[in-house]
N, CA, C and O atoms as a Tripos MOL2 file, in Angstrom:
@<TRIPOS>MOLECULE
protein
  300   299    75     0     0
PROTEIN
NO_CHARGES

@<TRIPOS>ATOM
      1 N         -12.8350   32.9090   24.9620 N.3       1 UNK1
      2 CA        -12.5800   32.6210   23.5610 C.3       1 UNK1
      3 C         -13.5960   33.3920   22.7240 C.2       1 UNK1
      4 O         -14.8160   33.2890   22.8480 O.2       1 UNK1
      5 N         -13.0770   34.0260   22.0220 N.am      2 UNK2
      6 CA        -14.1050   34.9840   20.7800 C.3       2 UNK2
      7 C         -13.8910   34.2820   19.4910 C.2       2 UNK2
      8 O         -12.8820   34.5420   18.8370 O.2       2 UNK2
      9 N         -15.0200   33.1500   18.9450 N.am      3 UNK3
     10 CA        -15.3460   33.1670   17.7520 C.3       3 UNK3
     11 C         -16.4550   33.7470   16.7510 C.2       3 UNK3
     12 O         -17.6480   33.8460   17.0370 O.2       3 UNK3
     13 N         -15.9910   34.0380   15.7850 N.am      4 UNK4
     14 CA        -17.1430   34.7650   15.1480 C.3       4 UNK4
     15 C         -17.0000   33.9270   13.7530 C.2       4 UNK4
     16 O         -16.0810   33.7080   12.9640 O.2       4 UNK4
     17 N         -18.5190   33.5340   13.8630 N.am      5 UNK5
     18 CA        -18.6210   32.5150   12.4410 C.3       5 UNK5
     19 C         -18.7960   33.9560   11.3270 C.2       5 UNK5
     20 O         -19.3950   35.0290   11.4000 O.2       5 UNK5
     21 N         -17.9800   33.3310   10.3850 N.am      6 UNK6
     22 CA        -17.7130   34.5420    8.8620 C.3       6 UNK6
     23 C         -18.8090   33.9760    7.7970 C.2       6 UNK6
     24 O         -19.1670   34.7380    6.9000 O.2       6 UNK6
     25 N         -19.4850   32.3350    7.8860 N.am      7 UNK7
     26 CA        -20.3740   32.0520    7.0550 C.3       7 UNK7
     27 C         -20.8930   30.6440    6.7600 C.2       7 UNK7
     28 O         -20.0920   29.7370    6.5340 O.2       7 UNK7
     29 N         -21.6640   30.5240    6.7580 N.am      8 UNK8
     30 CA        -22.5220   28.9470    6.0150 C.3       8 UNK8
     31 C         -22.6780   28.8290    4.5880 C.2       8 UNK8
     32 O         -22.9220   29.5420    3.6150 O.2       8 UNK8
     33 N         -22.4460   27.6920    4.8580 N.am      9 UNK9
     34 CA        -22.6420   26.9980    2.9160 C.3       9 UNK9
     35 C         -24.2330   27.7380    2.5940 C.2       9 UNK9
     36 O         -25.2450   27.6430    3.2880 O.2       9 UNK9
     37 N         -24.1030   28.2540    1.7020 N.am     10 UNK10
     38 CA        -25.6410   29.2800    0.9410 C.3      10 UNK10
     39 C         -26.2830   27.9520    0.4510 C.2      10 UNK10
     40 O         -27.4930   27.9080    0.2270 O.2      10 UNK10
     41 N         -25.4120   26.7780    0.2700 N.am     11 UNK11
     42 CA        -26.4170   26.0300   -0.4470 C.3      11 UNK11
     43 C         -26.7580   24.9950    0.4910 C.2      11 UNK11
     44 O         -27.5810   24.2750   -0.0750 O.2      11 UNK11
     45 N         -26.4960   24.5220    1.7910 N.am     12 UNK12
     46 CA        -26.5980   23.7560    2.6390 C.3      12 UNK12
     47 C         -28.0520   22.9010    2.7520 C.2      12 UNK12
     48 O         -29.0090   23.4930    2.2530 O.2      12 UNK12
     49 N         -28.2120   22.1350    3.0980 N.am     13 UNK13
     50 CA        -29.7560   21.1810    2.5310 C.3      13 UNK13
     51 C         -30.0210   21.8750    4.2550 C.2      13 UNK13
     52 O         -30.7110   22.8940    4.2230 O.2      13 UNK13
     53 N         -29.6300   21.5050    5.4780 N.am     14 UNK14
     54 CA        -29.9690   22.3030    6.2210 C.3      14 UNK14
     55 C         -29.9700   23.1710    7.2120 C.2      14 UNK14
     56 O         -30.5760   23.3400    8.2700 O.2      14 UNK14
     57 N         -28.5730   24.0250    6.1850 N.am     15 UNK15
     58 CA        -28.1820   25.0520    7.3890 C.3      15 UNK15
     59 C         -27.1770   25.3620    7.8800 C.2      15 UNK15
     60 O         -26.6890   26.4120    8.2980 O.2      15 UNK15
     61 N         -26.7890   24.0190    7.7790 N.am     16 UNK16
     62 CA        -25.5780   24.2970    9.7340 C.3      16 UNK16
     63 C         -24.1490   23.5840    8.9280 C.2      16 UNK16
     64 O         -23.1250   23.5960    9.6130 O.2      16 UNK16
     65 N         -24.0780   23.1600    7.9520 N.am     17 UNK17
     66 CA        -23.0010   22.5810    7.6220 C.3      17 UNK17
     67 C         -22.7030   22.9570    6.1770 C.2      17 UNK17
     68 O         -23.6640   23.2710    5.4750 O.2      17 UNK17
     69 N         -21.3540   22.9600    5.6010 N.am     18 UNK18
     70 CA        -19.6810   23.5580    6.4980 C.3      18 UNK18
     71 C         -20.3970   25.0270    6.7770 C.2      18 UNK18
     72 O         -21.3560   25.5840    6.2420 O.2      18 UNK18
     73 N         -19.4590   25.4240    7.9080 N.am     19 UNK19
     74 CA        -18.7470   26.4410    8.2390 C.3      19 UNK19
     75 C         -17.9040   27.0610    8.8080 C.2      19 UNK19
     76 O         -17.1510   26.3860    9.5090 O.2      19 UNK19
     77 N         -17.6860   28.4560    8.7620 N.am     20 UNK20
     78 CA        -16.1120   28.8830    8.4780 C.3      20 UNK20
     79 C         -16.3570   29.8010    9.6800 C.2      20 UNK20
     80 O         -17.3890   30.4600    9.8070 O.2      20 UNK20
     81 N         -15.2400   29.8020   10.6410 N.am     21 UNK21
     82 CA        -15.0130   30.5230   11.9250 C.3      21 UNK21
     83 C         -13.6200   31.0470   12.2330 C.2      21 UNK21
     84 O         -12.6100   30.3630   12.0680 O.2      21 UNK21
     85 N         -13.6130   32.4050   12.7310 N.am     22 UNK22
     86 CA        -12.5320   33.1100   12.6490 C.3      22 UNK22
     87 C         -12.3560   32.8520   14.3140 C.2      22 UNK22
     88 O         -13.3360   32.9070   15.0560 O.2      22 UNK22
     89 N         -11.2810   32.6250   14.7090 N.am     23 UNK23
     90 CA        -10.9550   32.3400   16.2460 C.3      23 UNK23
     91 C          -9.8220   33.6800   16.5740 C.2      23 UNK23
     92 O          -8.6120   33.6270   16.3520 O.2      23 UNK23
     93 N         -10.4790   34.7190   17.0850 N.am     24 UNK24
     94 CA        -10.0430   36.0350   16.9110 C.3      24 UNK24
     95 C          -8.9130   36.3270   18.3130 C.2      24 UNK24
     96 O          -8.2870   37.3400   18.6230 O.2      24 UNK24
     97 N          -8.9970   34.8650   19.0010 N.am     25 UNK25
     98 CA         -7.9930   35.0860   19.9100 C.3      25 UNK25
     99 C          -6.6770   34.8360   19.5290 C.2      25 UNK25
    100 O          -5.6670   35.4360   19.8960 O.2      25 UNK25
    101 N          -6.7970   33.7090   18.6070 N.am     26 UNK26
    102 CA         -5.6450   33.1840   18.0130 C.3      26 UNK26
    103 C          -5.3640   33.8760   16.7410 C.2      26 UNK26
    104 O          -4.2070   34.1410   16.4150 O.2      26 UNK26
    105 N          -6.3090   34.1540   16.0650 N.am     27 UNK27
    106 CA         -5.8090   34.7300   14.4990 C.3      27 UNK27
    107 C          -5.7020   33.4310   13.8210 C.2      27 UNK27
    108 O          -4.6850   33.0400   13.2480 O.2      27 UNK27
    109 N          -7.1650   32.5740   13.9500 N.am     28 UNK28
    110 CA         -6.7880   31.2150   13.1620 C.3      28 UNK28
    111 C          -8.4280   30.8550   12.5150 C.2      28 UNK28
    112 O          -9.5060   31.2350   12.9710 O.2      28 UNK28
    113 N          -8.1660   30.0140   11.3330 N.am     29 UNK29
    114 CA         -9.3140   29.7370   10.7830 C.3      29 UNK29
    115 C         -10.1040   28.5900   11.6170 C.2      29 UNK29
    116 O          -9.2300   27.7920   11.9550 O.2      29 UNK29
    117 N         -11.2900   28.1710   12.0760 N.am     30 UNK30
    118 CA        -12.0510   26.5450   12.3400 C.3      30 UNK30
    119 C         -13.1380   26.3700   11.1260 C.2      30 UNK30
    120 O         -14.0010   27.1520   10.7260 O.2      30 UNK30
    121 N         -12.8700   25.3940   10.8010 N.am     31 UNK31
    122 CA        -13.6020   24.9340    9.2810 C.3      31 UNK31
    123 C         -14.6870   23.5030   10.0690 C.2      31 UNK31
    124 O         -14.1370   22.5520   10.6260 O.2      31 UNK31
    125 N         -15.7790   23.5850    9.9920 N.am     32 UNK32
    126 CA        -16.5820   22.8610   10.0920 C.3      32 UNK32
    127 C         -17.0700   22.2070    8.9240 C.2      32 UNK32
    128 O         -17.8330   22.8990    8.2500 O.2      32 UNK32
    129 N         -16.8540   21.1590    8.5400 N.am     33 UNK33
    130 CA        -17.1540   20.2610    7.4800 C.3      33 UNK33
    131 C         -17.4640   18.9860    7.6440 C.2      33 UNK33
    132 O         -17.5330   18.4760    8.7620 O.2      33 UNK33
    133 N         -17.6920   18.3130    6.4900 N.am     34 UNK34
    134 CA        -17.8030   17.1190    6.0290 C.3      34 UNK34
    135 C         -16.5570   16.1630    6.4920 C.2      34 UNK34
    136 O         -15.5350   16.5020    5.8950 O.2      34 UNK34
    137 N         -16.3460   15.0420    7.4030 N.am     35 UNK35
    138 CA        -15.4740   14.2280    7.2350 C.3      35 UNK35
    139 C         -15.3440   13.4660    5.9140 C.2      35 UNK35
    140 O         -16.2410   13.1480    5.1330 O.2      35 UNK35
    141 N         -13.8500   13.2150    5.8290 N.am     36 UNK36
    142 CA        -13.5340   12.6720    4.1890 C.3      36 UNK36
    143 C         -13.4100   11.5960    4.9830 C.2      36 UNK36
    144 O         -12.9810   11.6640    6.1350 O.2      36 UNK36
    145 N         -13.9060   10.1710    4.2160 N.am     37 UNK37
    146 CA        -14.5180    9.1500    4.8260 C.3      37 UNK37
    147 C         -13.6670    8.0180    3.8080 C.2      37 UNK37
    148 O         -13.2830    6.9820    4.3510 O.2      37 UNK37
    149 N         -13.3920    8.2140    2.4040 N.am     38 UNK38
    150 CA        -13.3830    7.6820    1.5040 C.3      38 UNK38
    151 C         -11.7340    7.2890    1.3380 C.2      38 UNK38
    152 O         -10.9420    8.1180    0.8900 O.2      38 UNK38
    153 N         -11.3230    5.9520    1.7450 N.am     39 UNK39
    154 CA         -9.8860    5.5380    1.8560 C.3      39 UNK39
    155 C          -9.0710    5.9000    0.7070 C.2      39 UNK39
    156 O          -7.8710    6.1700    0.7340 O.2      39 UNK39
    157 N          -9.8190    5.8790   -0.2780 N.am     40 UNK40
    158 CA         -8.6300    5.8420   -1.6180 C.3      40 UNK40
    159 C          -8.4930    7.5560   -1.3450 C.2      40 UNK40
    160 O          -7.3450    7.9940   -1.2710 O.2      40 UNK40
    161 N          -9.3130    8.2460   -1.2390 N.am     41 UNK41
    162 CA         -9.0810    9.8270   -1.3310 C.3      41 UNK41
    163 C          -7.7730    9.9600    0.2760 C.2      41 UNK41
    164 O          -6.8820   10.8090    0.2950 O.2      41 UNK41
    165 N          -7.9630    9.0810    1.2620 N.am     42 UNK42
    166 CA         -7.3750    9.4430    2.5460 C.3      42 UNK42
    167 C          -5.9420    9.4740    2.2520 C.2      42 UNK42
    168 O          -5.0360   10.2980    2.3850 O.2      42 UNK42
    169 N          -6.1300    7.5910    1.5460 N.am     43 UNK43
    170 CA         -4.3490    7.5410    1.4400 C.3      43 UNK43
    171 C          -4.0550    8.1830    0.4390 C.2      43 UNK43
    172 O          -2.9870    7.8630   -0.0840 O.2      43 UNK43
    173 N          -4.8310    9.2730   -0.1890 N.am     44 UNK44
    174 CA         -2.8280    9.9170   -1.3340 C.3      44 UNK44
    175 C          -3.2250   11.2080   -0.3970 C.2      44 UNK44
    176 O          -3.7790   12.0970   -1.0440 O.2      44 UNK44
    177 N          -3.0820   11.4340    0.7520 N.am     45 UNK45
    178 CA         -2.8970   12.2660    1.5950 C.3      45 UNK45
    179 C          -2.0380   11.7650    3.2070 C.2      45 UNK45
    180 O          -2.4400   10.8450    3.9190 O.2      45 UNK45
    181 N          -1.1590   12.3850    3.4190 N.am     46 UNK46
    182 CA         -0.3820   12.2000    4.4890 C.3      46 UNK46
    183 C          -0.7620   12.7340    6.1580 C.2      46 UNK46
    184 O          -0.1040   13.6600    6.6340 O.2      46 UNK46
    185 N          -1.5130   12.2800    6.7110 N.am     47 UNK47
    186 CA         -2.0230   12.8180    7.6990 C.3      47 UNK47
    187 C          -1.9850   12.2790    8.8530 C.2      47 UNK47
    188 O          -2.5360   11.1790    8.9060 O.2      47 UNK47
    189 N          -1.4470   12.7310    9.9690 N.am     48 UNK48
    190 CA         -0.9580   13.0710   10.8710 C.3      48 UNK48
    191 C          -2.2420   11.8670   11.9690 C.2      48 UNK48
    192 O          -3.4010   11.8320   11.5560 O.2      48 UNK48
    193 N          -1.9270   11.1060   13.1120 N.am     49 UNK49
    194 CA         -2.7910   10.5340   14.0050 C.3      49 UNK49
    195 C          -3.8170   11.6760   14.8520 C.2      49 UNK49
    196 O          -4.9680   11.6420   15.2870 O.2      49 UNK49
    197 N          -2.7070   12.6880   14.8190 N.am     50 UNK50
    198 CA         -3.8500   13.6610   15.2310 C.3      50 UNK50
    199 C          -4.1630   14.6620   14.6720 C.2      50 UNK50
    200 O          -3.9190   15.7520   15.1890 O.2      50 UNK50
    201 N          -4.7420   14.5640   13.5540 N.am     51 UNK51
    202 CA         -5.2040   15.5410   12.3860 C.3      51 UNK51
    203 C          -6.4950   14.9910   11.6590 C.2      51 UNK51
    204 O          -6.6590   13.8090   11.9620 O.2      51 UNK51
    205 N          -7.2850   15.3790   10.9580 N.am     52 UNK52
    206 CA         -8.3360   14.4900   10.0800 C.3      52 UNK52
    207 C          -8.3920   15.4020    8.7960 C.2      52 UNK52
    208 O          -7.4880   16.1720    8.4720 O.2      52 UNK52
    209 N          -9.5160   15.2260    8.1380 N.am     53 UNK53
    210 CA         -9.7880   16.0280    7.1550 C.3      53 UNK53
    211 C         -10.4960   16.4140    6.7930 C.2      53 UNK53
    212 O         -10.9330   15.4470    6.1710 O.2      53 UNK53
    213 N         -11.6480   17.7700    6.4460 N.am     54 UNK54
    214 CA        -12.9540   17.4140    6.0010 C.3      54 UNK54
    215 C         -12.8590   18.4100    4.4230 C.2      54 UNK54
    216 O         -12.0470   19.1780    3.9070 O.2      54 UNK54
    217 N         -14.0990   17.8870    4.1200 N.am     55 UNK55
    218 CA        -14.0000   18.1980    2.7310 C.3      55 UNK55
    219 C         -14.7210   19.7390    2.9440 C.2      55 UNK55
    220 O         -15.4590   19.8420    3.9230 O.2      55 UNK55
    221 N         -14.5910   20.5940    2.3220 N.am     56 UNK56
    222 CA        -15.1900   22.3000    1.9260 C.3      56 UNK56
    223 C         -15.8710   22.4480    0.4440 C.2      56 UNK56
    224 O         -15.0700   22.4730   -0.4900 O.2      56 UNK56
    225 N         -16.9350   22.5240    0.2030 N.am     57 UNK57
    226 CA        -17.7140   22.9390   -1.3370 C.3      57 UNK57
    227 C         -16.3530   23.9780   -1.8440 C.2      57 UNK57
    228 O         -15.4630   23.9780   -0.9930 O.2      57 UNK57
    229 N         -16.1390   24.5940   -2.7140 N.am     58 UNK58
    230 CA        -15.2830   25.5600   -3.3670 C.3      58 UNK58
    231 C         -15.5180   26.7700   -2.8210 C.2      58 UNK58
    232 O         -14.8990   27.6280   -2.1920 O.2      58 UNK58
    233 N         -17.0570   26.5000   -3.4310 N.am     59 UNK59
    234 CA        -17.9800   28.0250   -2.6090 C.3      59 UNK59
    235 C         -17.5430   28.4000   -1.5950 C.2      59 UNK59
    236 O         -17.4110   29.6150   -1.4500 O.2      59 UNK59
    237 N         -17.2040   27.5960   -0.6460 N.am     60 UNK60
    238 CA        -17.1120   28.3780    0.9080 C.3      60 UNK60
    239 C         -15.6460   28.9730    0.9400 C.2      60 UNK60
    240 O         -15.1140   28.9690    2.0490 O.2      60 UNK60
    241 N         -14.9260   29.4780   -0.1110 N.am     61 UNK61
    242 CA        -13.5510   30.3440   -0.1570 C.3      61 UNK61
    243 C         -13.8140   31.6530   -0.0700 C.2      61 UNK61
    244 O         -12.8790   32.4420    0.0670 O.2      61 UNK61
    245 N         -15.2490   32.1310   -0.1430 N.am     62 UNK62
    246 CA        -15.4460   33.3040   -0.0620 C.3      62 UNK62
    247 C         -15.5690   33.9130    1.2700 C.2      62 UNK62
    248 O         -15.6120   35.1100    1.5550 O.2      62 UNK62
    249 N         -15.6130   33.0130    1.9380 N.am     63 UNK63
    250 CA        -15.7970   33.1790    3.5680 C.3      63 UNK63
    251 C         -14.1000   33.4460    4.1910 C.2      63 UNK63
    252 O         -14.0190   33.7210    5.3890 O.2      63 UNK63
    253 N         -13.3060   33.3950    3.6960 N.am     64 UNK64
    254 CA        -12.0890   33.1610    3.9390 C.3      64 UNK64
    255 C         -11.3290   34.7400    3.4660 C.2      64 UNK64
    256 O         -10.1800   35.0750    3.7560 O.2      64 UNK64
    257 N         -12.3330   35.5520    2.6710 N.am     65 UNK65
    258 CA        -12.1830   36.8340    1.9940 C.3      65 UNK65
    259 C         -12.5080   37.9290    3.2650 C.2      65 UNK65
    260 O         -13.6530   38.3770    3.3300 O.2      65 UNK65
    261 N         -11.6150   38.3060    4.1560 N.am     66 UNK66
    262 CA        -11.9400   39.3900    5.2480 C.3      66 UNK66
    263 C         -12.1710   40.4790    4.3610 C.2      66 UNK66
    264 O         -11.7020   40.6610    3.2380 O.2      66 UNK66
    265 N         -12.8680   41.0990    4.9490 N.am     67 UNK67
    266 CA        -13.7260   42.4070    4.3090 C.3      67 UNK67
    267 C         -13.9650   43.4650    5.7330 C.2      67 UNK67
    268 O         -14.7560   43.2370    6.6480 O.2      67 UNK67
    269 N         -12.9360   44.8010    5.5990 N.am     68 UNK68
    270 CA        -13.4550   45.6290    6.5580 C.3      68 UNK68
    271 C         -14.8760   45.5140    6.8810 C.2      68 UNK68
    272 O         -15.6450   45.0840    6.0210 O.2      68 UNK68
    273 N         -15.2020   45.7770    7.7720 N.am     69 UNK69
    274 CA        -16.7540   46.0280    8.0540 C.3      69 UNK69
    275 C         -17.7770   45.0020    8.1150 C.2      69 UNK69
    276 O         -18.9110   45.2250    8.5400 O.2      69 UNK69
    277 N         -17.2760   43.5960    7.5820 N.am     70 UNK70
    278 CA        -18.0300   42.8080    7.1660 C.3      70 UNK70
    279 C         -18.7940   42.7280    8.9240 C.2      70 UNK70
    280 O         -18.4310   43.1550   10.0200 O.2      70 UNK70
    281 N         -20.1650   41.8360    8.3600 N.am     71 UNK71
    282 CA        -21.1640   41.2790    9.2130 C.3      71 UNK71
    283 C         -20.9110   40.3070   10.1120 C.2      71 UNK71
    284 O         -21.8750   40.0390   10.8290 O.2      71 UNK71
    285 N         -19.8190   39.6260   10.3260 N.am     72 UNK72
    286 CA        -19.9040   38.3460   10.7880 C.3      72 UNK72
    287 C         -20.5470   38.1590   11.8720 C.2      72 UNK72
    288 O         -20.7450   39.2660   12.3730 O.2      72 UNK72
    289 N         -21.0770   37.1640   12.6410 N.am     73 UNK73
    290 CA        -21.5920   36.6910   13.6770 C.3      73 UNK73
    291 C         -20.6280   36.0180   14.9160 C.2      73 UNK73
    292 O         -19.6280   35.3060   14.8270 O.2      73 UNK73
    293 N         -21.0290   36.3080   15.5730 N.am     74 UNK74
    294 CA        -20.1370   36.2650   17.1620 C.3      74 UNK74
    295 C         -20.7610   34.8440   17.3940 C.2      74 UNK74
    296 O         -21.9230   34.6710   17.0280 O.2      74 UNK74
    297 N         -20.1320   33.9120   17.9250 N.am     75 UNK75
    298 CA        -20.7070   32.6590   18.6140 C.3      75 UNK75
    299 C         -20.3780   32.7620   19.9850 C.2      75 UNK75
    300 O         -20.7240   31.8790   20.7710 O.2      75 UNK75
@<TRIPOS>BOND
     1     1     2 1
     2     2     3 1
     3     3     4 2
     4     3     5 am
     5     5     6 1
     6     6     7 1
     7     7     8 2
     8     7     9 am
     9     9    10 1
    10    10    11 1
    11    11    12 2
    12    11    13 am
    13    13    14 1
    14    14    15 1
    15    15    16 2
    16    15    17 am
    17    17    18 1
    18    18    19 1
    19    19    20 2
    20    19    21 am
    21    21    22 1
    22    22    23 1
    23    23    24 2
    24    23    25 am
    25    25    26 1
    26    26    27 1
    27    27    28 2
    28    27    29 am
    29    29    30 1
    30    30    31 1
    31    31    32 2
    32    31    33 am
    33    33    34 1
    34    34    35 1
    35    35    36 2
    36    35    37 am
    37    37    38 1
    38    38    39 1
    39    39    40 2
    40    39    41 am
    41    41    42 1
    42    42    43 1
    43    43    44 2
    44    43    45 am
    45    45    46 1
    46    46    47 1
    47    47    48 2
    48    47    49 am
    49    49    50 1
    50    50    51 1
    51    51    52 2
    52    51    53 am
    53    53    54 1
    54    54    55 1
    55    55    56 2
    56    55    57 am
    57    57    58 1
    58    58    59 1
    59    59    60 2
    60    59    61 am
    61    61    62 1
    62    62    63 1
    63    63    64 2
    64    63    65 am
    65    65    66 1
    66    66    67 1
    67    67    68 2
    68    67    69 am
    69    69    70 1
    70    70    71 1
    71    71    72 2
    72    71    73 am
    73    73    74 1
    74    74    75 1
    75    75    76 2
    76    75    77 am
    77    77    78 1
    78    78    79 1
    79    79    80 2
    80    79    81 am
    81    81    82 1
    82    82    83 1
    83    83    84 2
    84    83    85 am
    85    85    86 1
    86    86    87 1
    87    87    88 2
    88    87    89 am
    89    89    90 1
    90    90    91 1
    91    91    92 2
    92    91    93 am
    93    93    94 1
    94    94    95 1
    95    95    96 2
    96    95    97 am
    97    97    98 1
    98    98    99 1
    99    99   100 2
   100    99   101 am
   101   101   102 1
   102   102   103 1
   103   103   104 2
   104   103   105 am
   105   105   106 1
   106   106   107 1
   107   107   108 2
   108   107   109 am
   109   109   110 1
   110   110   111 1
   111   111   112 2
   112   111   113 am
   113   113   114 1
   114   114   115 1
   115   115   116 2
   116   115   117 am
   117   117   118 1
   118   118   119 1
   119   119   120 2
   120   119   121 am
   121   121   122 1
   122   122   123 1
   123   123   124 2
   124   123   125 am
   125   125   126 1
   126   126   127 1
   127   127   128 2
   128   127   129 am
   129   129   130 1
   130   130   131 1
   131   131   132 2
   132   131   133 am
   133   133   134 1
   134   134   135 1
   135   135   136 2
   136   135   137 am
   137   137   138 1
   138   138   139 1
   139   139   140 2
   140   139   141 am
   141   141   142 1
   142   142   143 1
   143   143   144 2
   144   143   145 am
   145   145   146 1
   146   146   147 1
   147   147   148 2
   148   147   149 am
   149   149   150 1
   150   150   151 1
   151   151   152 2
   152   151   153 am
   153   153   154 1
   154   154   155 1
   155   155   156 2
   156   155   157 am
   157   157   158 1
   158   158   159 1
   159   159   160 2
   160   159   161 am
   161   161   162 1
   162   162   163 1
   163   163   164 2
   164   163   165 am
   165   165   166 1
   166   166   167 1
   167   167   168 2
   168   167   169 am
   169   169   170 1
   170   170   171 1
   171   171   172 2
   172   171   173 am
   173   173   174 1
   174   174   175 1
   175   175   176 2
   176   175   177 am
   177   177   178 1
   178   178   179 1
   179   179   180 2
   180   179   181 am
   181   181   182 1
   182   182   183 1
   183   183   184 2
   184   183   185 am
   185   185   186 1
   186   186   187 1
   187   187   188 2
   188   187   189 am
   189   189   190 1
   190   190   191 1
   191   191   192 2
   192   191   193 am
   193   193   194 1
   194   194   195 1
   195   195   196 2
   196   195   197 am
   197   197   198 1
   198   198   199 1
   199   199   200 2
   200   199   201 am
   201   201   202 1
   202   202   203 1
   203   203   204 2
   204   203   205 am
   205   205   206 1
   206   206   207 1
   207   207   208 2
   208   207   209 am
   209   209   210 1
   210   210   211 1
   211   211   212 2
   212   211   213 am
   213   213   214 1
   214   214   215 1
   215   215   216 2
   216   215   217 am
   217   217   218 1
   218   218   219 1
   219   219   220 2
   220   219   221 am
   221   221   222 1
   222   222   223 1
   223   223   224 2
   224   223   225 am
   225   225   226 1
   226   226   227 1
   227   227   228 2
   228   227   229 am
   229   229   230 1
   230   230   231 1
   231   231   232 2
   232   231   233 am
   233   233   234 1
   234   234   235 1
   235   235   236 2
   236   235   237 am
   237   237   238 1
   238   238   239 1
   239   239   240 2
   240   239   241 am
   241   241   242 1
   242   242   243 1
   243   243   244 2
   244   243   245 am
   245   245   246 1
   246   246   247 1
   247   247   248 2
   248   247   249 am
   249   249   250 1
   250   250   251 1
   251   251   252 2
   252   251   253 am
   253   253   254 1
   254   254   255 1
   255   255   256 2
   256   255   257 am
   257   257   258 1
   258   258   259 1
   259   259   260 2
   260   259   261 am
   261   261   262 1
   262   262   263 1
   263   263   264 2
   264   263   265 am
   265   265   266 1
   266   266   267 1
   267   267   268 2
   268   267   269 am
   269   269   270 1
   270   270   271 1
   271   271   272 2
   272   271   273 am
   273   273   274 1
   274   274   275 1
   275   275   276 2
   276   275   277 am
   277   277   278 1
   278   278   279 1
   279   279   280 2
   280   279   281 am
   281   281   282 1
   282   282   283 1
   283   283   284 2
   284   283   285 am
   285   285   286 1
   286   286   287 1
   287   287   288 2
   288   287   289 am
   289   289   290 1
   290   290   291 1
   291   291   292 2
   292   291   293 am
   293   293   294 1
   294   294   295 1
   295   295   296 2
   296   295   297 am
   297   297   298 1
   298   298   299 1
   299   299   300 2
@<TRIPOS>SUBSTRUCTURE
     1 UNK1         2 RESIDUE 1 A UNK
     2 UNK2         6 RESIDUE 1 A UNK
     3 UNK3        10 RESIDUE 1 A UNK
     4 UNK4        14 RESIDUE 1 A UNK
     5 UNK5        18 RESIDUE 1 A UNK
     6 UNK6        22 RESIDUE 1 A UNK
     7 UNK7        26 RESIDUE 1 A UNK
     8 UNK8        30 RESIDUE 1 A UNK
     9 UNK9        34 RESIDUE 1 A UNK
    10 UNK10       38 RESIDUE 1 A UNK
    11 UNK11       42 RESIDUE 1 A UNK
    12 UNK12       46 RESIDUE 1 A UNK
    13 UNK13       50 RESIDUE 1 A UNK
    14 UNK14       54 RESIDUE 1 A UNK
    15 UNK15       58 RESIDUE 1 A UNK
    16 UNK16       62 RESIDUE 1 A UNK
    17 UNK17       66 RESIDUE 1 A UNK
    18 UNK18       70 RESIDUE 1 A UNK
    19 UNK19       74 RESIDUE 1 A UNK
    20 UNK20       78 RESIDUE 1 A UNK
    21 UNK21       82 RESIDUE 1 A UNK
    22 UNK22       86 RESIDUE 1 A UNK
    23 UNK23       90 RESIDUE 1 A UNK
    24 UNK24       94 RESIDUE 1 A UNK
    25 UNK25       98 RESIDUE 1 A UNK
    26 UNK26      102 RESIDUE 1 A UNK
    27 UNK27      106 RESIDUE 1 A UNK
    28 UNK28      110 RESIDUE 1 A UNK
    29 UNK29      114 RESIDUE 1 A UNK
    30 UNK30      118 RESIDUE 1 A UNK
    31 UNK31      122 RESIDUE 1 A UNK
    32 UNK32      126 RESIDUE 1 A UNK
    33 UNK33      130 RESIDUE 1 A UNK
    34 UNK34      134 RESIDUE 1 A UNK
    35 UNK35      138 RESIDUE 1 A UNK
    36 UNK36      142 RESIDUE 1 A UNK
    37 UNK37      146 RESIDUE 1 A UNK
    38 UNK38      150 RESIDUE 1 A UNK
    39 UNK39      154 RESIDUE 1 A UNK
    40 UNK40      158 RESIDUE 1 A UNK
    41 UNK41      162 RESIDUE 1 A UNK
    42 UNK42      166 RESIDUE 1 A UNK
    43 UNK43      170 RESIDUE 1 A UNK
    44 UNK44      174 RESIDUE 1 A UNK
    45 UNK45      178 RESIDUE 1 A UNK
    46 UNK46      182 RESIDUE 1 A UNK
    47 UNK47      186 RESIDUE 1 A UNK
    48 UNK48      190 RESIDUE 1 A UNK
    49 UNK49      194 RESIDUE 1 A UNK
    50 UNK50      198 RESIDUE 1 A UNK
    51 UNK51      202 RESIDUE 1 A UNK
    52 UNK52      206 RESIDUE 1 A UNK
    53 UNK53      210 RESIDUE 1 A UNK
    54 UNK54      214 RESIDUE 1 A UNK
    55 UNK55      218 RESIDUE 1 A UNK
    56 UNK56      222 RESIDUE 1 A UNK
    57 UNK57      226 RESIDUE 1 A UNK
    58 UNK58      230 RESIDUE 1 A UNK
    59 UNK59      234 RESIDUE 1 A UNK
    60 UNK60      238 RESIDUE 1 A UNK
    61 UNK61      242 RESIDUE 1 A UNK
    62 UNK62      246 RESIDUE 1 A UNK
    63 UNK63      250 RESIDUE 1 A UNK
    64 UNK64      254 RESIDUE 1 A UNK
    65 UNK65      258 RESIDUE 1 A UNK
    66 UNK66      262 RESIDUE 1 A UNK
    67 UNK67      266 RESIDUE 1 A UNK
    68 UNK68      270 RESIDUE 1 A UNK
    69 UNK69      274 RESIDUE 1 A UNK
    70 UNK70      278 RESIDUE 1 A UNK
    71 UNK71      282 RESIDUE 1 A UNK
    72 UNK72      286 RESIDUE 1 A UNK
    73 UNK73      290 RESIDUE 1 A UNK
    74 UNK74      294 RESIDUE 1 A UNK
    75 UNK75      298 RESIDUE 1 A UNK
């Protein structure tokens, strides 16, 4: 499996959380985030027993911007 993380929250208190991973076998995004925890936000969302949800800052859409050449990091 080849993932290559594309980026971390710049503003992260320390570091490691969300982030955004390109799974280059599949051609698919993995989003590391925040679980949404908060019932009233859960139920006006329809979600699946085997699905969850986590929340993403806005900021981290820029990670989602492929860029020839870019830097990313291999995990």
């Amino acid at each position: 499996m080849a993932l290559r993380m594309l980026g971390k929250d710049p503003e992260s208190r320390d570091g490691g959380s969300p982030t955004i991973y390109l799974d280059e076998d599949t051609n698919t995004y993995l989003v590391q985030g925040f679980k949404v925890t908060d019932d009233e936000r859960r139920a006006l969302m329809s979600i699946p027993g085997h699905e969850d949800v986590i929340e993403l800052p806005r900021r981290m859409v820029q990670f989602f911007l492929e860029v020839e050449g870019d830097e990313g990091t291999d995990v």
